[in-house]
C-alpha angles and dihedrals in degrees: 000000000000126000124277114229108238116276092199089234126115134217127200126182129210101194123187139180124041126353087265083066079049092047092054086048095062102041091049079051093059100041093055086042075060095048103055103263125118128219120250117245085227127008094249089060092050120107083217127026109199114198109214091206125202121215104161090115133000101265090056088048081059097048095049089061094041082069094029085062100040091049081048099054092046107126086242098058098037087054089048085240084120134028118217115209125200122213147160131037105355088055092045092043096036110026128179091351083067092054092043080056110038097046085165089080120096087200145354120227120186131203093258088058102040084109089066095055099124094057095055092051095039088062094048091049090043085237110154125211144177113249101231090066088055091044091053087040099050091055095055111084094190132194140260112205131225138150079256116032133180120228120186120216098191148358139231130009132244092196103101100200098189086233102060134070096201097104084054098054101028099039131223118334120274128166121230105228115254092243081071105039085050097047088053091048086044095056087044098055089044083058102050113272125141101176118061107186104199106209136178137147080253111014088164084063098063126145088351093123091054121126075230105044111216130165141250079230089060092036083052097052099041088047086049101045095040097057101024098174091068142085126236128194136175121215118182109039118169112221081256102051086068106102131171091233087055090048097047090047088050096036086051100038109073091195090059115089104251073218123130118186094191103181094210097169099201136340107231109106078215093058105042096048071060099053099050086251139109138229145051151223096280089044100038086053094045083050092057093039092054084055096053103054094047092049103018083184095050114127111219128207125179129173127222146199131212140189095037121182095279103000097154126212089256096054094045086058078052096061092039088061089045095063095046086047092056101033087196120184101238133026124176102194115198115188093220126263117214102228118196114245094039129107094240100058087079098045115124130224081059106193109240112257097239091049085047093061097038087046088050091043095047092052095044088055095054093046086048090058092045096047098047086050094059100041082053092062090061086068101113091027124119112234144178119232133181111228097229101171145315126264119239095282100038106282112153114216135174149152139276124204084255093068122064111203118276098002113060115042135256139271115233109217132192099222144355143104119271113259094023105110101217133192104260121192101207104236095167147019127205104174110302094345118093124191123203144167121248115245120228 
């Protein structure tokens, strides 16, 4: 595509909610980079503020309008100097109610029509274009470089747990093809980057609507073989997804994250009927057994929910002996939202607002002791860790295969270069953080 001459505008993006929100940032960035604009060095010096919004539960959807509303009541867009754009979760979930409500707003843009970013701003900055550059524009995803990137391998769910409002805002699931999967890693690895996250609402479902059906486990060793100096790690894996065949090609392949991030839910067979999903404690352990002694190394997260319309006493005993059974490495613990337009909302036996949060925090404490316990066993251990930055007064810190970004904490390291990935020997643990020497 050739290059687009400057339009003297500026674009800036305030983007909430997971690293997939993050993922649609950057590839609206980068469409609009293509496109001529410049970004904004903050976003009250930017032309255009595009608001990434989050809706997965209520107090995203706050959130989201918290920063809707601040964006909104900068000197720039009160004036009309500026347009602010919404886009992303909050447009797709809510629709023309959300622009009735947030009058503020110069455009919607849901997550459908993110590939159509440049018009929309286009119109709002009186730019014209032939159609044929927005079309080639809009085809292109682009990428945005780090020495950690996400890439995102699908979009959307079909599985419909009566809890979540994904299926609702993202639409039904559909695999990218691995060309372009591959393209986007490609142009990744040619830039610098030597961690690829392969995310997705349902990575373990991967390639499975193909007319052609193929595998996250056969994405994953092609990926692994064909940039071998790269790490590659999966996040969002449904109990499912977790195939024999994914846990041989992890298990073969050293520059894949023996890293498994497995969403359960809860444990209880009761609650999760309810909850549209399958399983069970016996299974769910068995699960994580069968893992372990495959990959004795391999590093395990889960996320739960409490406080579920009708979880008993009794079942929530259930879920806290779970999580000492498992004695998993990593547990993000949500108290549930009830979301309007999901099955669940009606559900009757609704938890109290006040136990739903004491039953998410104790079991968030017991998953916090047993956590801490296990990162403190790596001291002694040699690592390797992937000098990701520098804190404000030097500090070096990265990241060891045992740390998916955002979620699980840094490694402090005494020397290195960012991007370089060095040989660390664990000297100390404070909570989910580990520091460590290089060794020569």
């Amino acid at each position: 595509m050739a290059e687009q001459s400057k339009t003297g505008k500026s674009v800036a993006f305030v983007t909430l909610g997971c690293a997939k929100n993050e993922v649609d940032s950057e590839a609206m960035l980068s469409r609009l980079l293509a496109a001529g604009y410049e970004e904004a060095v903050s976003a009250e010096e930017a032309d255009v503020v595009i608001v990434n919004t989050c809706s997965f539960i209520q107090a995203a959807t706050e959130e989201s309008i918290d920063a809707i509303l601040e964006v909104a009541g900068f000197d720039s867009v009160v004036s009309g100097e500026a347009h602010l754009v919404v886009a992303g979760c909050m447009p797709a979930r809510y629709g023309d109610d959300l622009a009735d409500e947030l009058v503020e707003a110069s455009d919607f843009v849901p997550c459908a029509d993110e590939g159509s970013i440049v018009e929309t701003v286009d119109n709002l900055c009186g730019i014209d274009r032939i159609a044929g550059e927005r079309r080639a524009i809009r085809s292109s995803r682009g990428v945005h470089s780090g020495v950690s990137a996400y890439v995102k391998i699908s979009d959307g769910c079909d599985r419909f747990c009566a809890y979540c409002t994904i299926p609702y805002i993202r639409g039904r699931y559909h695999s990218f093809t691995e060309n372009e999967i591959d393209s986007e890693v490609q142009q990744l690895v040619d830039s610098g980057t030597r961690e690829i996250v392969l995310i997705a609402q349902d990575t373990g479902r991967w390639g499975q609507d193909f007319d052609e059906p193929s595998s996250l486990a056969d994405l994953l060793s092609r990926l692994s073989e064909k940039y071998p100096d790269t790490w590659f790690r999966v996040m969002y894996i449904q109990p499912e997804g977790v195939t024999d065949e994914l846990i041989e090609a992890v298990r073969v392949h050293d520059n894949v994250c023996s890293y498994f991030d497995i969403p359960f839910q809860h444990c209880n067979a009761d609650i999760l009927k309810s909850m549209n999903r399958k399983g069970d404690a016996k299974g769910f352990l068995s699960l994580v057994g069968k893992i372990r002694e495959r990959i004795p190394d391999v590093t395990l997260r889960t996320t739960l929910i409490a406080g579920y319309p009708g979880e008993t006493d009794e079942q929530f005993e259930e879920l806290c002996d779970f999580v000492e059974d498992a004695d998993l490495d990593y547990v993000g613990v949500f108290a549930y939202s009830r979301e309007e337009g999901t099955r669940a909302f009606g559900l009757p036996d609704q938890v109290d607002d006040d136990e739903k949060l004491h039953r998410a925090q104790a079991i968030r404490d017991l998953a916090d002791s047993l956590s801490t316990q296990r990162v403190s066993r790596r001291v002694g251990q040699r690592i390797d860790v992937l000098v990701c930055g520098e804190e404000e007064d030097g500090q070096l810190f990265g990241r060891a295969k045992c740390q998916a970004p955002d979620v699980d904490g840094v490694t402090y390291v005494n020397e290195g270069s960012i991007g370089n990935i060095v040989t660390v020997l664990v000297e100390d643990t404070l909570a989910y953080e580990m520091e460590g020497s290089v060794l020569s």
